[in-house]
C-alpha positions as CSV (number, residue, x, y, z in Angstrom):
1,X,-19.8,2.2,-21.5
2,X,-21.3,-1.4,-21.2
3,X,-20.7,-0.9,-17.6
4,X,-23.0,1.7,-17.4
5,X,-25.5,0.4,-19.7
6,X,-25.4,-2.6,-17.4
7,X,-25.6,-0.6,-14.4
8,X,-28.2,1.9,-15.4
9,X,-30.6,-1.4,-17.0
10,X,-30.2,-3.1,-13.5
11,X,-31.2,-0.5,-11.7
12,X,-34.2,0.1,-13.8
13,X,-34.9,-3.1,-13.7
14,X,-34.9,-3.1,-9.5
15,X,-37.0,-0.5,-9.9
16,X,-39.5,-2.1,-12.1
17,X,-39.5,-5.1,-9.8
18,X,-40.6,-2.8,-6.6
19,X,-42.6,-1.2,-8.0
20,X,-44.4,-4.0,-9.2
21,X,-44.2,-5.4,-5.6
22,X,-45.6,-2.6,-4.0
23,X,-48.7,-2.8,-6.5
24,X,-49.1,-6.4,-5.5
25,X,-49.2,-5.6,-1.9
26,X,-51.3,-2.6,-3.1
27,X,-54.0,-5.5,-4.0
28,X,-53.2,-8.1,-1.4
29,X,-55.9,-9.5,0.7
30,X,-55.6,-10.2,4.5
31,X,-57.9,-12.8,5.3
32,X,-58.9,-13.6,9.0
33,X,-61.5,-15.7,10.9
34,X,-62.7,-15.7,14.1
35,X,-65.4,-15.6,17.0
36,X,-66.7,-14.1,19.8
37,X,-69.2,-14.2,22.9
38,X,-71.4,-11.3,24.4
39,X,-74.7,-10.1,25.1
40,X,-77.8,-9.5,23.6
41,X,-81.1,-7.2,24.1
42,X,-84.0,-6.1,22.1
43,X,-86.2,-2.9,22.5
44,X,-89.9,-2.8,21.0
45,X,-93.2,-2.9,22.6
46,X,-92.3,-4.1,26.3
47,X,-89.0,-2.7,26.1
48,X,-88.4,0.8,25.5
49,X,-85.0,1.4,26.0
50,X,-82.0,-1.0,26.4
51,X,-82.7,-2.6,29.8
52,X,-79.5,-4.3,30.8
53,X,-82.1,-6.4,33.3
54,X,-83.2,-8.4,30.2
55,X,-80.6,-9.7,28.3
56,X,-79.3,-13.0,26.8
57,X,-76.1,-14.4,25.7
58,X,-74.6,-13.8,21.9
59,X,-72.2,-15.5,20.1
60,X,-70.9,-14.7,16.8
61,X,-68.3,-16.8,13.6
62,X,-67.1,-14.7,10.9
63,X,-64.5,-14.0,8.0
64,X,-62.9,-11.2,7.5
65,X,-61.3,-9.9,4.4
66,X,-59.1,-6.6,4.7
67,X,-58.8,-4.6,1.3
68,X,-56.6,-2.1,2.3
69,X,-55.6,-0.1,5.7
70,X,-59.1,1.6,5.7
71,X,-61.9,-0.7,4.1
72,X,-62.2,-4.4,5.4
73,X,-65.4,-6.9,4.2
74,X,-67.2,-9.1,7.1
75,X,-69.6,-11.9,6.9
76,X,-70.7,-13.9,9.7
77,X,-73.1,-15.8,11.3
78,X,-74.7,-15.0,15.0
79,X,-76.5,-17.0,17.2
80,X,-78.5,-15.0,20.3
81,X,-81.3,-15.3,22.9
82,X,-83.5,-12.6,23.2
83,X,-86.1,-12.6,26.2
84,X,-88.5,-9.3,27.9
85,X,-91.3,-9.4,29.7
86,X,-93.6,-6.4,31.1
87,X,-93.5,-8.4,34.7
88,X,-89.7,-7.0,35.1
89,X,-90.2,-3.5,34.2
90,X,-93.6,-2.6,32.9
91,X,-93.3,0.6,30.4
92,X,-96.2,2.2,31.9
93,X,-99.7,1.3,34.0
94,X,-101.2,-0.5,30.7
95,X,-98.1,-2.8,30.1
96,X,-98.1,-4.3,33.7
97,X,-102.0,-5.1,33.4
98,X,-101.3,-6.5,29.7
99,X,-98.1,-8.5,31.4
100,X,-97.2,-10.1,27.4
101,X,-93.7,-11.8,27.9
102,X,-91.7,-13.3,25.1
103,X,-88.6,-15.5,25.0
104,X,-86.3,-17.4,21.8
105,X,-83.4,-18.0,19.7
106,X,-82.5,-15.9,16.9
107,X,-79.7,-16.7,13.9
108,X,-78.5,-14.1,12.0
109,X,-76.8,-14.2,8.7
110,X,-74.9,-10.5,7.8
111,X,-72.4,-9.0,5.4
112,X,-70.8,-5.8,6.4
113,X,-68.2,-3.2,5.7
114,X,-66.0,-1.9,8.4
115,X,-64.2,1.6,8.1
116,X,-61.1,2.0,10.5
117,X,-60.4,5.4,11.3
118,X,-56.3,4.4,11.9
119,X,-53.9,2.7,10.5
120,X,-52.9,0.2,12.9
121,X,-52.0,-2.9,10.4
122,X,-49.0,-0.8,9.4
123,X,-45.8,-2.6,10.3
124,X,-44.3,0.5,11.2
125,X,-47.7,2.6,12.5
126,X,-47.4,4.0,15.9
127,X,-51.1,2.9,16.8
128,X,-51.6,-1.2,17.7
129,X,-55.4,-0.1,17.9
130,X,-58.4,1.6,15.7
131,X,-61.9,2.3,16.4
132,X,-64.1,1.4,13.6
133,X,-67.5,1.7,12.5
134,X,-69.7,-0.9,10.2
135,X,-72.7,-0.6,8.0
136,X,-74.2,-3.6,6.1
137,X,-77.6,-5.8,5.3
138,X,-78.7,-9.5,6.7
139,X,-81.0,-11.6,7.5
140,X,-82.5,-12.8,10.7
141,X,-84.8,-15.5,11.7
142,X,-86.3,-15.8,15.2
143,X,-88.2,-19.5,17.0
144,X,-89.7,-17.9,20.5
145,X,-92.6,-18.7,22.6
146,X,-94.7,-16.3,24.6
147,X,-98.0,-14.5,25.1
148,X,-99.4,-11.2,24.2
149,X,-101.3,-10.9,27.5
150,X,-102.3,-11.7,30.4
151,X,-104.3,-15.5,30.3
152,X,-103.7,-15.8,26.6
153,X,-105.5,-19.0,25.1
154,X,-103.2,-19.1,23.0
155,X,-99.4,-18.9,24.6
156,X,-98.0,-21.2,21.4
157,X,-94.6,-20.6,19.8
158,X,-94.1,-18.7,16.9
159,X,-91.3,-17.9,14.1
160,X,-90.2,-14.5,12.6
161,X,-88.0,-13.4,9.2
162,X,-86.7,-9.8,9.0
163,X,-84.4,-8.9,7.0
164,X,-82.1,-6.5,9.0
165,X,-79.5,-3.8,8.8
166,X,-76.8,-4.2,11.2
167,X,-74.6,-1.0,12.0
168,X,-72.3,-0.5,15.0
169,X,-69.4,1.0,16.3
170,X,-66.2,-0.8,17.7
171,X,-62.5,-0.9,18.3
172,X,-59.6,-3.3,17.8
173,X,-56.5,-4.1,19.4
174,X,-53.2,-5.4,17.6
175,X,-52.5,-8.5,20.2
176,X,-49.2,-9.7,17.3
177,X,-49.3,-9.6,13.9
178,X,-51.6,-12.6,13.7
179,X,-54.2,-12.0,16.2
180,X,-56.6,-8.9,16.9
181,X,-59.1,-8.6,19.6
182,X,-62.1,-6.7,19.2
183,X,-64.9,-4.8,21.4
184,X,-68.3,-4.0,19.4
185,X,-71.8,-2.6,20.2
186,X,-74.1,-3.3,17.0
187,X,-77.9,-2.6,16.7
188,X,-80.0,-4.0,14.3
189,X,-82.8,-2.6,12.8
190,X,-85.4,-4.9,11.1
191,X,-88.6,-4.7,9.4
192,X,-90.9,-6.5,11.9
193,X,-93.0,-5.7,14.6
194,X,-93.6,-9.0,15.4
195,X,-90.3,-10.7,17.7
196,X,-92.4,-9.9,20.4
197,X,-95.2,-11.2,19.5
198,X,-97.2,-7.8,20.1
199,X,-98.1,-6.8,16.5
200,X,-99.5,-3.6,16.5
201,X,-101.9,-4.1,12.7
202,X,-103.5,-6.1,15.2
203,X,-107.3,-4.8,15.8
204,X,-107.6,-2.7,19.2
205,X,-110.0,-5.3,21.6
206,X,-111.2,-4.3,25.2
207,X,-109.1,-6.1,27.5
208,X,-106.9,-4.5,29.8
209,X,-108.6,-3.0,32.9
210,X,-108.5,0.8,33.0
211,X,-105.3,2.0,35.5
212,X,-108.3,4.3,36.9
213,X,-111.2,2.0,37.1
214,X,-110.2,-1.8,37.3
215,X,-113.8,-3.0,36.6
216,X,-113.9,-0.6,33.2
217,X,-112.2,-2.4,30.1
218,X,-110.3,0.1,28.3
219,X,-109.5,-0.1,24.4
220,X,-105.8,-1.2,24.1
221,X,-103.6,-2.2,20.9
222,X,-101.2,-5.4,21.1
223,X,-98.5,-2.8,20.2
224,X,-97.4,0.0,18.6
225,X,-98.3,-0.1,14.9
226,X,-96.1,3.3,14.3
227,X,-92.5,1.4,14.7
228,X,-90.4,-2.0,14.4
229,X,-88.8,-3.8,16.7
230,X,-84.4,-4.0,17.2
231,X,-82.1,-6.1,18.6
232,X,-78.4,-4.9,19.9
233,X,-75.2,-7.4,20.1
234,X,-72.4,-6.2,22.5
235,X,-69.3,-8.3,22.3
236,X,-65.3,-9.3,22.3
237,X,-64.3,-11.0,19.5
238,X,-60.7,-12.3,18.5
239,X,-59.6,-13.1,14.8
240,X,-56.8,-14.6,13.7
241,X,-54.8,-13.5,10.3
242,X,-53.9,-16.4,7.7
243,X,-51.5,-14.1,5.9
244,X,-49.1,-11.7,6.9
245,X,-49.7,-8.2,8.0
246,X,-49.7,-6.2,4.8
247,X,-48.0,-2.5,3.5
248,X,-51.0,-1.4,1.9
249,X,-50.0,1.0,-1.0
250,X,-52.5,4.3,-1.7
């Protein structure tokens, strides 16, 4: 009878233990840091569209922490050099006689949250990869030079502070259980119209020649007053895991 007393209390007492296991791993963190290197563009007054002919280099350091299989929290800081100018691909007749151009260095500071779509941190999953998508806030502050026409008097440097949402999309690769690499296309909306230096509250002056006339000045805004300027990061990153790959309990 004390055999089975014993028996039955040690078994409930595994099962208190892995249980109680299974809701620490439940809770466990995954931390990683890492880095990566890319490209970067902007689209706003002389840039339309993405224009892969005016682009500058990106680099980004972060910290991830992984809450479960699903949800993971980023912060990071990113360094990029943005540049356009209407001489490389005017957006229509007006833009090449204004010929504004506009080059700099932005940083960024961001904090996002990641959604992974599979479970590829399992141990056991069949997938070593996940695409992923990201939504978060940040700040970004820009130091760039340029001119808003043609002859500008005044062709001085200038500094810009946006705050900015970052969303993207992305996928990830299980290299080992320690290091994952990374592919990601983020855009950044801000609340600026001024990284180009063209801000469209800017009165509308008589100074580009009219496309039809040359010797008629026609009445032409810096910008347009009716939208903000982005900036897109496309990059490979590669993180590195300070704690094993965890079971995550749902």
């Amino acid at each position: 009878m004390k055999k089975k007393k014993f028996r039955v209390s040690t078994l409930l007492f595994v099962l208190l233990l892995s249980l109680m296991i299974n809701a620490q791993m439940a809770v466990a963190q995954k931390y990683e840091f890492g880095g990566g290197l890319g490209i970067a563009t902007y689209s706003g007054d002389i840039i339309r569209r993405l224009d892969p002919g005016q682009i500058g280099i990106q680099g980004t350091l972060f910290g991830r922490r992984n809450f479960d299989n699903v949800w993971t929290f980023r912060g990071g800081v990113s360094f990029a050099r943005l540049n356009a100018a209407d001489s490389v691909r005017p957006i229509d007749p007006v833009a090449a006689f204004r010929d504004a151009g506009f080059n700099g260095s932005l940083f960024e500071i961001s904090a996002v949250m990641e959604y992974h779509f599979l479970d590829y941190t399992h141990p056991q999953s069949q997938y070593r990869f996940s695409p992923y998508g990201f939504l978060g806030l940040g700040f970004a502050g820009f130091v760039g030079s340029g001119r808003k026409f043609d002859n500008d008097p005044n062709p001085d440097g200038y500094t810009v502070g946006t705050p900015v949402i970052p969303f993207g999309i992305g996928i990830k690769y299980k290299l080992s259980k320690k290091w994952i690499l990374a592919a990601e296309f983020g855009a950044r909306a801000t609340f600026t119209d001024g990284l180009d230096k063209l801000y469209g509250e800017e009165p509308i002056i008589s100074r580009f020649p009219d496309p039809n006339n040359s010797n008629t000045l026609s009445g032409y805004n810096y910008g347009n007053y009716s939208d903000k300027d982005w900036y897109y990061f496309l990059g490979i990153t590669i993180s590195y895991s300070f704690s094993s790959v965890k079971c995550y309990a749902y």
